[in-house]
Structures are given as structure tokens and as C-alpha cells.
C-alpha positions in Angstrom: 20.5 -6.2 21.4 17.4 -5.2 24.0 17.0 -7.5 26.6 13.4 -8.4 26.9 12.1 -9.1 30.3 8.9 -10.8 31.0 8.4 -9.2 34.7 10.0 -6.4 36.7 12.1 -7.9 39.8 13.9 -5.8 41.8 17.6 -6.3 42.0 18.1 -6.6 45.5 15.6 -10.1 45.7 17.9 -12.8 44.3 20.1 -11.4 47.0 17.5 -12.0 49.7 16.8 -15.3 48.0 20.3 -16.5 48.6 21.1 -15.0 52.8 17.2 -16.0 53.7 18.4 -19.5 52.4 22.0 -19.5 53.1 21.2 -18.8 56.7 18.7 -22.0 56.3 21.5 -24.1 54.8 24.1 -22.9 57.4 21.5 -24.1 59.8 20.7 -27.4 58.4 24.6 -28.3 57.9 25.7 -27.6 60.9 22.8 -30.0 62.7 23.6 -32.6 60.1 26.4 -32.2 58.4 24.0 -32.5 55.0 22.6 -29.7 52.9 19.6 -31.2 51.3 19.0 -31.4 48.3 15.4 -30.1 48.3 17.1 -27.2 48.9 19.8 -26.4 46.8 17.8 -28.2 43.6 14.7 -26.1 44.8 16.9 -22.9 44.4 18.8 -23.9 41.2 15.4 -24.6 39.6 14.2 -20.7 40.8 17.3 -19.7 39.7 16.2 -21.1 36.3 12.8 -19.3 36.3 14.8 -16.1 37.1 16.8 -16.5 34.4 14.0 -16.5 32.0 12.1 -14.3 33.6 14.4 -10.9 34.3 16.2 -11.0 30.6 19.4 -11.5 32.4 19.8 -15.1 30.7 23.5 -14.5 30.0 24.6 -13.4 33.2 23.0 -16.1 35.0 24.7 -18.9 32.5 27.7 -17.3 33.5 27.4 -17.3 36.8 26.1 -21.1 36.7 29.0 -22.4 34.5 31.5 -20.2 36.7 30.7 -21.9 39.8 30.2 -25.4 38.2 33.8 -25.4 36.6 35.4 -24.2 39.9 33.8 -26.3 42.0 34.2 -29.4 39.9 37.8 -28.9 40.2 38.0 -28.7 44.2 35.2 -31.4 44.2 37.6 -34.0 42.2 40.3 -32.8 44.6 38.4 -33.9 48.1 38.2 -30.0 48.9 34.9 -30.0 48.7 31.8 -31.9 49.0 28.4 -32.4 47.1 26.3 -30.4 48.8 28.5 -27.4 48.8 28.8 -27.5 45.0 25.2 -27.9 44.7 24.9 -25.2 46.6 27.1 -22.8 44.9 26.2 -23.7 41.8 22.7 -22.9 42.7 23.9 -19.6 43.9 26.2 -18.6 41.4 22.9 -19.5 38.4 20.9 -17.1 41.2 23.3 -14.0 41.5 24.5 -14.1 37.9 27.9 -14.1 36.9 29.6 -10.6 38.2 28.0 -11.2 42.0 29.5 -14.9 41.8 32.8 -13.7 40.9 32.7 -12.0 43.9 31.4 -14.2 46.2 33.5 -17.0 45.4 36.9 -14.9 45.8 35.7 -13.9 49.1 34.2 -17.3 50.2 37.5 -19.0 48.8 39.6 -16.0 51.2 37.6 -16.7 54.5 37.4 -21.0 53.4 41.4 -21.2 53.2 41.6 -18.8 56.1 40.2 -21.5 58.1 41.5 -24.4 56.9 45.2 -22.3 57.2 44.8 -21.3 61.0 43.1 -24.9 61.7 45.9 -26.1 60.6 48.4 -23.9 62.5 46.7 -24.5 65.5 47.4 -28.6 65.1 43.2 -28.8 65.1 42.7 -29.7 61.2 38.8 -30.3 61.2 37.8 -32.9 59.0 34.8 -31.6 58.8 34.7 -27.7 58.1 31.3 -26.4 56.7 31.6 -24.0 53.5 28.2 -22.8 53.8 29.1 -19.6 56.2 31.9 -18.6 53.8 29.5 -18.5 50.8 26.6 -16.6 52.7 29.5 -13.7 53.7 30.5 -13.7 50.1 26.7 -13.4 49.1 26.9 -10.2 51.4 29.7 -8.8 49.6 28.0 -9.2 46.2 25.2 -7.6 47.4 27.5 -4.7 49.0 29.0 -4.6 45.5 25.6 -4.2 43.7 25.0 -2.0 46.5 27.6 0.5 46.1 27.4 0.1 42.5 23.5 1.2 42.2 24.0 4.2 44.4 27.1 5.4 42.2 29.5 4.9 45.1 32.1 3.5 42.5 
């Protein structure tokens, strides 16, 4: 079956879409502790039109329902909060579903690589923001697209 795409974007936007905004969320959190959610609903709903729009419909719905069944599993546990799985949700709909595998392996990496030395260090932050991790995995999706477009592997 053809994929039929109403417009021509090139790959490497959504990718802009979510560091441009990442860095804006990363930002905002840190100030106030709050990602809001003009923000991450703002980008979900782009997301959306994306979806439609580029004939990737599948991958996206992956993507989304990856990231919402992941993160409603560390939500219920207290691991992490509404915002962040707003905003990965958002960014998993945006990247599609291989870039969000990716991005939440490595995000999850550098997030329990924090909590683990915080802890060793006696300094457990209640409060650590998740919002850096995901923007370093966006990068690494993007590397992986990257590498994958020029035929690198």
C-alpha cells in the first residue's frame, strides 16, 4: 500500500520542532518547575496535523501509543510527573515511532543515571527535571535518522 502524502516536509523538521521546543520546555521547567500545557498540547495537536499531513499516520500512532503506555506506567509509579508525560507523549506522536524508541532508551539511560549517582552521593533531589534527558534523546533520534539517510548504517 502507497502512502499518500498531502505535502512534502522534509525529514529533518519534526526534529527541529522537538530541540527548538525542548530547549523552551527545559527553560520553562527549570524557572518553574511546570511545563505548560500550552505547550506540550500545542505540540501534540501539530503532531496531529503532521500525522495527516506527511502519510506517516502509522508511525506517528506508534510513536504516540509507545510513549503513552510507558509513561503511564512510571506516571502511576510517582516516577514521573504530568508534564513530562505530556511532553513525551507529544514528542513521541511528533518523531514517529522508530525515533521514539530511541529517544526514550536513551532519555530513560541519562534519567536513572541521575537519579543513581544522586542517590550515591546521599543528595536524592526530589525534584529532578526529565525534560534535558528527552531533548538529548531527541538528538540521538535525529543522529539515527541522520546516519540512516546518508547510508552510514
Amino acid at each position: 500500500m502507497n502512502r499518500v502524502a498531502l505535502i512534502s516536509i522534509p525529514w529533518w523538521v519534526p526534529f527541529a520542532v522537538a530541540i527548538v521546543l525542548g530547549a523552551v520546555a527545559i527553560v520553562i521547567e527549570l524557572k518553574t518547575d511546570n511545563i505548560p500545557n500550552a505547550l506540550t498540547l500545542g505540540l501534540l495537536f501539530a503532531a496531529g496535523c503532521l500525522a495527516f499531513v506527511d502519510g506517516h499516520l502509522a508511525s506517528h500512532a506508534g510513536g504516540l501509543a509507545l510513549s503513552a503506555i510507558v509513561c503511564s506506567v512510571l506516571y502511576r509509579q510517582d516516577a514521573l510527573g504530568g508534564g513530562t508525560v505530556k511532553w513525551t507523549v507529544a514528542l513521541g506522536t511528533l518523531l514517529g515511532l522508530r525515533p521514539c524508541v530511541l529517544m526514550m532508551v536513551v532519555a530513560g539511560l541519562l534519567f536513572g543515571g541521575w537519579i543513581g549517582i544522586a542517590r550515591m552521593r546521599k543528595h536524592l533531589l526530589w525534584v529532578v527535571p526529565s525534560t534535558p534527558c528527552l531533548l538529548v534523546g531527541s538528538l540521538a533520534a535525529l543522529a539515527d535518522v541522520l546516519a540512516t539517510q546518508r547510508g552510514w548504517w
